[in-house]
matplotlib code that plots the C-alpha trace (Angstrom):
import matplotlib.pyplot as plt

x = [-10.7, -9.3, -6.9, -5.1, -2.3, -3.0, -6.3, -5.4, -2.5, -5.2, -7.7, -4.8, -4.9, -1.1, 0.9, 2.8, 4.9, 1.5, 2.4, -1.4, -5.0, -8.4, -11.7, -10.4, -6.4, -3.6, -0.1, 2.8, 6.4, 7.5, 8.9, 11.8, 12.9, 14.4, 15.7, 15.7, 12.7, 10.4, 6.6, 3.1, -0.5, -3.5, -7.1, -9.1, -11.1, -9.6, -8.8, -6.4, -4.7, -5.2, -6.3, -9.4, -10.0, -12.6, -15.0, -16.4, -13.0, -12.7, -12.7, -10.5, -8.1, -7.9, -7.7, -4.8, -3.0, -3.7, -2.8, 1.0, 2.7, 2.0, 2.7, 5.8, 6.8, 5.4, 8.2, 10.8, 10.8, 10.6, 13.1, 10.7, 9.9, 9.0, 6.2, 5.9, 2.6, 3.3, 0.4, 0.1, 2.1, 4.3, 4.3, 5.9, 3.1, 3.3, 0.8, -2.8, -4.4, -3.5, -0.6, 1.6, 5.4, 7.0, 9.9, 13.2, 15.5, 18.5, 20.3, 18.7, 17.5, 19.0, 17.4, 13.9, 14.7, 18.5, 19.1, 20.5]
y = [-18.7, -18.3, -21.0, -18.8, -17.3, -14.3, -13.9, -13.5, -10.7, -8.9, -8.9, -7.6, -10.2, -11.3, -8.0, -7.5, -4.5, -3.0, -1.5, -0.5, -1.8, -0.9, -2.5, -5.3, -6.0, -6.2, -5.6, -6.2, -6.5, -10.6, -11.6, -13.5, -11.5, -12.6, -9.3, -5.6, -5.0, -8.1, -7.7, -9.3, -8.2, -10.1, -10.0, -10.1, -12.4, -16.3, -17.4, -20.7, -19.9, -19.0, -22.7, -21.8, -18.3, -18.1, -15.0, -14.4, -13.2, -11.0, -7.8, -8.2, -10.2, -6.9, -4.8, -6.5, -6.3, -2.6, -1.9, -3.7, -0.8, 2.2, -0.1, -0.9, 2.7, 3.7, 1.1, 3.0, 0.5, 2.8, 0.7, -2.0, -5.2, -8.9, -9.8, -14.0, -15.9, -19.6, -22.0, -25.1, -27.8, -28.1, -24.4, -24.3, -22.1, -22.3, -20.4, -21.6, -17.8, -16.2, -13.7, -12.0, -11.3, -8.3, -7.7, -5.6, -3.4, -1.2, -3.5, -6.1, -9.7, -12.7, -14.8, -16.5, -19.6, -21.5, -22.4, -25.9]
z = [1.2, 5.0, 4.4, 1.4, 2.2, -0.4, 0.2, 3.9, 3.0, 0.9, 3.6, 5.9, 8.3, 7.1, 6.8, 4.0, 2.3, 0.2, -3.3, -3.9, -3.2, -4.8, -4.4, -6.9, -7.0, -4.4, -5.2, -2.6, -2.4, -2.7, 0.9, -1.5, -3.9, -7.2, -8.6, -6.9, -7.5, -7.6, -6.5, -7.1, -8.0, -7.6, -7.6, -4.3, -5.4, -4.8, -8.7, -7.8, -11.0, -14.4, -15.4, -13.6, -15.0, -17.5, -19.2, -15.8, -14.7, -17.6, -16.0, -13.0, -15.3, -17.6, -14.9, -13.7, -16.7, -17.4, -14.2, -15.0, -16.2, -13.9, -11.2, -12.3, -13.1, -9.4, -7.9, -10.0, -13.4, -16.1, -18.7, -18.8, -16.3, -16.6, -15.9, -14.6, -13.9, -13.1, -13.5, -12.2, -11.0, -14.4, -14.8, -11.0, -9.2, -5.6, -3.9, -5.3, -5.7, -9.3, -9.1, -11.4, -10.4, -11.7, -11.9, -12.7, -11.8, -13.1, -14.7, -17.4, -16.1, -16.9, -19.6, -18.6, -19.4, -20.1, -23.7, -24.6]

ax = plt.figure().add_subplot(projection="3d")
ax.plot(x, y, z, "-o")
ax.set_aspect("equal")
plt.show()
């Protein structure tokens, strides 16, 4: 979609600091960063968001997902990560193209969510 933001960084015509590309996935470092290290993956192909994934998105979806962990190790997170998709309006996505934040750092993140 040429209007997508992310689907205009992973056809390079945004630039943007690259983590790692294949044939199927983008990853790249988030322009606003909410911890030291704090990037995102996403498919090349335009998924809006995971509401509008389905079987036929099975293999990119795993893909991404396998791909998590060696990522994160590769940006120096080898104590663990968190790992953050937002979907939808409620679930505060703001960037209609499927992505997955990770992130981490040395120290361990605050919690996700406050408790009442």
């Amino acid at each position: 979609m040429s209007d997508c933001i992310f689907c205009r960084i992973a056809s390079g015509e945004i630039p943007s600091k690259k983590v790692y590309e294949d044939e199927d996935i983008f990853a790249f470092h988030d322009i606003n960063p909410q911890a030291p290290v704090h990037f995102m993956v996403i498919p090349k192909q335009h998924i809006a968001s995971l509401n509008e994934a389905d079987m036929s998105h099975q293999a990119v979806l795993g893909k991404l997902m396998a791909k998590l962990g060696e990522l994160a190790r590769s940006q120096g997170l080898t104590d663990g990560f968190r790992t953050i998709i937002n979907t939808g309006r409620v679930g505060r996505q703001e960037v209609y193209h499927l992505h997955i934040h990770i992130l981490g750092g040395p120290e361990p993140l605050g919690r996700m969510m406050p408790r009442e």
